[in-house]
N, C-alpha and C positions, 0 to 999 in steps of 0.2 A: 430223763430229758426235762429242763424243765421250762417254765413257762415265757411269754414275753415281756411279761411284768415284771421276772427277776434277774432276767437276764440286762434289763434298760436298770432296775436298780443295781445292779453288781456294778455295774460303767462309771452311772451314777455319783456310786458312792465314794469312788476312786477320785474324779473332779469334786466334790465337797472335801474331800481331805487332803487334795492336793492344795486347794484355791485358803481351806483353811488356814494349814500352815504357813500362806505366804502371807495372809491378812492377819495373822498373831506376828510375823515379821514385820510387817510395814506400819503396826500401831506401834509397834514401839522403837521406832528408827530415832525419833527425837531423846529418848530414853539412854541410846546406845551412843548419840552424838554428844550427848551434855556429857556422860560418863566417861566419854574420851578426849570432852575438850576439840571439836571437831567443828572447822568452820564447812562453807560451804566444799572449796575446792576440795578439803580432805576428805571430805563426806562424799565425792565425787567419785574420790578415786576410792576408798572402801567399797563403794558399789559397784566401779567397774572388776572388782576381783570378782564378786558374784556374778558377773554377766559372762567373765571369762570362764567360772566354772560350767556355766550353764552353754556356752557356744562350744564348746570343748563336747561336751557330753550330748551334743544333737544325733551328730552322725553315728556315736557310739551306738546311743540308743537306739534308730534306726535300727542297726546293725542287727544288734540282738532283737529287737522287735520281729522282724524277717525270721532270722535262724533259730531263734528258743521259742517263739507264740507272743505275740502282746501279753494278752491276758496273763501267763506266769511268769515272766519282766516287768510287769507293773506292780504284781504283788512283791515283789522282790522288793523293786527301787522304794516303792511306798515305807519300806522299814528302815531303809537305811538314808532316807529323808526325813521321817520322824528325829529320829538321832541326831540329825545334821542340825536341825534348827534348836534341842539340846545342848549342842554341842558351842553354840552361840554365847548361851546363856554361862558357860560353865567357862569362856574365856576371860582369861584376868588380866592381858593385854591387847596392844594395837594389833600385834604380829599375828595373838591366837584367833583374836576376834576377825582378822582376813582370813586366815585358813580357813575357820570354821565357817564364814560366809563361800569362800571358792568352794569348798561341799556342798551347801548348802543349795548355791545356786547349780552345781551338777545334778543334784537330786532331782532338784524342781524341773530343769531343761529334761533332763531323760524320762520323769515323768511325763510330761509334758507330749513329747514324742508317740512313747508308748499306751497311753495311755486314748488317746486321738485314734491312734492304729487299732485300738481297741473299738471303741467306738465306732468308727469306719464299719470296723466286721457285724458287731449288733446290728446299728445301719439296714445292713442289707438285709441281718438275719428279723427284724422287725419289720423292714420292705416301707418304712416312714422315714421321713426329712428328720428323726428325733436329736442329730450333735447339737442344735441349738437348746436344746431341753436340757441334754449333758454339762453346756458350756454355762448353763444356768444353776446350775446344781456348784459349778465351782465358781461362780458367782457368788453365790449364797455363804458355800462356806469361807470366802473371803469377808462377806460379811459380815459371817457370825464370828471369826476372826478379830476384824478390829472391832466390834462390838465387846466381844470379851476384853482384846486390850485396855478399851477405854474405860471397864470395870477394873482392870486389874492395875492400871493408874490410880484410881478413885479411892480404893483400897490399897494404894501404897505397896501390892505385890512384889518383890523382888524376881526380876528377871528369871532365877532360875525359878521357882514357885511356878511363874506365873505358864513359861515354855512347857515345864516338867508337865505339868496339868492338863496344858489343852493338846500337849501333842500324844498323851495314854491316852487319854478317853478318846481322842480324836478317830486313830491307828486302829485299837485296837477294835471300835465299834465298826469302824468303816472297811475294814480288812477280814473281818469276818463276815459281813453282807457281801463284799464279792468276791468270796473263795468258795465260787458254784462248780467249781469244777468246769472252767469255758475250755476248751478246744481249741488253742484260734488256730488259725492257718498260718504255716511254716513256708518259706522261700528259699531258696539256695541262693546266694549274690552273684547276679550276673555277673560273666565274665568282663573285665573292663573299668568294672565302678570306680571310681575313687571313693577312697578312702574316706574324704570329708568333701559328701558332692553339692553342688550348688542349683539351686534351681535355673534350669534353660528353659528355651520357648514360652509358651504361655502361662508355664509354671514361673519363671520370672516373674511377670508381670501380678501374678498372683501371690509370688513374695513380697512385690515392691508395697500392694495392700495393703497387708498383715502387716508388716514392717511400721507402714504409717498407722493402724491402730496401737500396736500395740507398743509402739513406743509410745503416747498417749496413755497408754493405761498402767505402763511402769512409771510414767511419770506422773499420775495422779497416786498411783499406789505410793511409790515411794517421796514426795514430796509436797503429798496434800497438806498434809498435816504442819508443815516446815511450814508450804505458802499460808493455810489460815493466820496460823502463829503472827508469823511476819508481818504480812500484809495485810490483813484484817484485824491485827492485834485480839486476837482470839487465846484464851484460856491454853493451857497443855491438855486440858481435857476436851474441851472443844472444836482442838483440833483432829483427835482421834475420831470425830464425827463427820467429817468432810468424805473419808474414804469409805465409812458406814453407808453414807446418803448416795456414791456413785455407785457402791454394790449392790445396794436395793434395785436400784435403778437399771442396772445392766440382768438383775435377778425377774426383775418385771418382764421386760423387752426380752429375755430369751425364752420365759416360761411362752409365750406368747407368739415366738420366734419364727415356728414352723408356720403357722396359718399367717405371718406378714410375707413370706419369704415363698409360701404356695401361692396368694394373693399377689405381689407387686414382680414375683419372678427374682432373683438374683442378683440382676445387676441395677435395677430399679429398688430393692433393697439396700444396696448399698449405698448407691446414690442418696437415698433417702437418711443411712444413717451417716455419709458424709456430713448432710448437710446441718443435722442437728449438733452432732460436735464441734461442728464451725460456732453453730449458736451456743454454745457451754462457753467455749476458752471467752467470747465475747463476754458475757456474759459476769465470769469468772475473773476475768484480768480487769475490766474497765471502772466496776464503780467501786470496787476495793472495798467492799462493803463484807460482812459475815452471811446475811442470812440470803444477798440476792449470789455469792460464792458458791454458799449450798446449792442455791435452784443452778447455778453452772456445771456444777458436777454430776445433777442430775442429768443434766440436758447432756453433759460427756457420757454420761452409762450409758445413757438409751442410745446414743453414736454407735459408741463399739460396740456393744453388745453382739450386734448380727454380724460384724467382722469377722473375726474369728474363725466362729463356724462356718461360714461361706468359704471362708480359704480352704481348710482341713478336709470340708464334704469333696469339695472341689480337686483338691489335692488327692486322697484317698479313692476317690474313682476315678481317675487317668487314667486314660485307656493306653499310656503309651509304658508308664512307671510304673514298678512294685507296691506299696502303699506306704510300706514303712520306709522306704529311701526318700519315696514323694513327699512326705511330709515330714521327715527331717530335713530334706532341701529345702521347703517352704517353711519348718520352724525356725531353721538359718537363720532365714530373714527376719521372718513374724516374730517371735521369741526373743531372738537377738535384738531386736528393737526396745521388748519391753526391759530389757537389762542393759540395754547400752544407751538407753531414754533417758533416765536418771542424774546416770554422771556426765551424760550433756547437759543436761538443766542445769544441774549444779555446775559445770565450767561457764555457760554462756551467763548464768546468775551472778558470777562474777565479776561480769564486764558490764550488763546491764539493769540489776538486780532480779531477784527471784519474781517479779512481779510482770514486767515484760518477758524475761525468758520463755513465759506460758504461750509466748503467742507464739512460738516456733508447731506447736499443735495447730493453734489454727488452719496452718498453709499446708502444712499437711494432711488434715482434714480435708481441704479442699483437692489434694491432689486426689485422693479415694475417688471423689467425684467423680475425674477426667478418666480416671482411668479402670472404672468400676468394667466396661463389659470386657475384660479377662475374666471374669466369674460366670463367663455362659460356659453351661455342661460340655463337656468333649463330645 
């Protein structure tokens, strides 16, 4: 058997290499656009392929989360998402470089799922509020993510170099800490389900959250770096630090996570992180400046950060739904956001530039506000 320290790092170390290989994907998005000759609406739509692979593979993964165990569905999808983001690097066109992104993001989504579900189970079997600890751990390795990108800019890296590298060492270290041999708990699919179910009742409303975070944090992931550039006329380099400075920031706030969230309760939690990501996009959109950009994005991490995990805890103990259906219905939405967030930005940046686009976060931000006590426990 073994302890509660290895069992929280096996989970752990799952979200650090999940959140990894998204932030070695989104430092080098401007890398991938100049190489394809990609304005904004193109870039818009390359991304929506990735949000489709990723909405596609919610309820999959569900699926098997319930019928095979989280925990050996996560170790599965974790190898064949290392791959996918490989598989990026090694296309020589427009066509390959969509496919391998529609992998890519199926990876990340069914990760994503399974991985939560996993999580969910330690949860209980540690008897502590710890997904926000989890949800900071793939924090982190989104950070050490675009951190590494922005070295592997600085050093002139070649895409595939630069993939091949952080996604072995990544895989390989983090896939060996959590192959403890976990147990998880199997489900049969209720009779009934749909195939690709959607969140009802309060679980809705717990979708509509998520959805507003984390489209917010797919559109700083994937377009910080675009808006420094642009709108702050900031270096290629400098811009790979915008999405460094929100993951610190979201790394902070969830290490932290559990004692804000035992202290203000739930839905005064969120309210709270509503209202700081209202202060980030302000912040970030208005003086068009580099360094007060930075302090915005900090101020967006520390927002979302406790989102998230309030949805999934939330999600994963309904007392009415399975765990793994409940939080593929909730990653629907939540997830779905952070992948259909992007190539909004990018169609709305269009018609108003990338620079106002950002305020479409704001009001969203503030709906979390209005609508924060769906996150009281069932």
């Amino acid at each position: 058997m073994f302890s509660l320290r290895r069992a929280w790092l096996a989970v752990a170390a799952m979200f650090f290499l999940n959140g990894g290989l998204f932030g070695s994907w989104a430092s080098r998005i401007p890398t991938v656009a100049s190489h394809h000759d990609l304005d904004g609406v193109r870039l818009g739509l390359l991304l929506l392929v990735l949000a489709a692979g990723a909405l596609i593979s919610f309820p999959l993964a569900g699926r098997a989360s319930d019928a095979f165990g989280a925990a050996r569905t996560t170790l599965a999808i974790a190898v064949a998402y290392t791959l996918a983001l490989m598989m990026i690097a090694c296309a020589f066109n427009l066509w390959m470089t969509a496919a391998a992104l529609f992998l890519f993001g199926a990876g990340h989504g069914a990760m994503d799922v399974t991985m939560n579900s996993w999580g969910g189970e330690a949860e209980r079997f540690i008897e502590k509020p710890v997904m926000s600890s989890f949800h900071a751990m793939w924090s982190l390795g989104a950070g050490v993510g675009a951190a590494v990108g922005y070295m592997a800019v600085r050093l002139d890296l070649s895409l595939l170099a630069h993939f091949a590298l952080i996604g072995t060492v990544m895989s390989v270290s983090t896939i060996w800490l959590a192959n403890i041999g976990w147990q998880s708990e199997t489900r049969p699919r209720p009779a009934g389900t749909k195939r690709f179910p959607l969140p009802h009742g309060i679980l809705l409303w717990v979708g509509i959250i998520a959805f507003c975070s984390s489209l917010g944090e797919g559109a700083v992931a994937d377009w910080s770096a675009v808006f420094l550039v642009t709108v702050t006329s900031a270096t290629m380099a400098q811009g790979a630090i915008g999405y460094a400075v929100f993951s610190m920031a979201m790394v902070i706030m969830r290490l932290i996570g559990s004692g804000v969230i035992s202290w203000l309760g739930p839905v005064s939690a969120a309210r709270f992180a509503g209202c700081s990501a209202s202060i980030g996009v302000l912040l970030a959109v208005l003086p068009a400046n580099f360094m007060v950009a930075l302090l915005g994005f900090f101020f967006l991490g520390i927002g979302y950060a406790l989102i998230m995990p309030l949805a999934f805890s939330r999600a994963a103990n309904d007392s009415d739904t399975p765990p793994g259906i409940a939080i593929a219905s909730v990653a629907t939405l939540g997830y779905g956001g952070m992948l259909l967030g992007p190539p909004l930005i990018g169609f709305v940046a269009h018609f108003v530039t990338l620079h106002y686009a950002f305020g479409i976060l704001g009001l969203l931000a503030l709906l979390i506000v209005f609508t924060a006590s769906s996150l009281e426990p069932s």
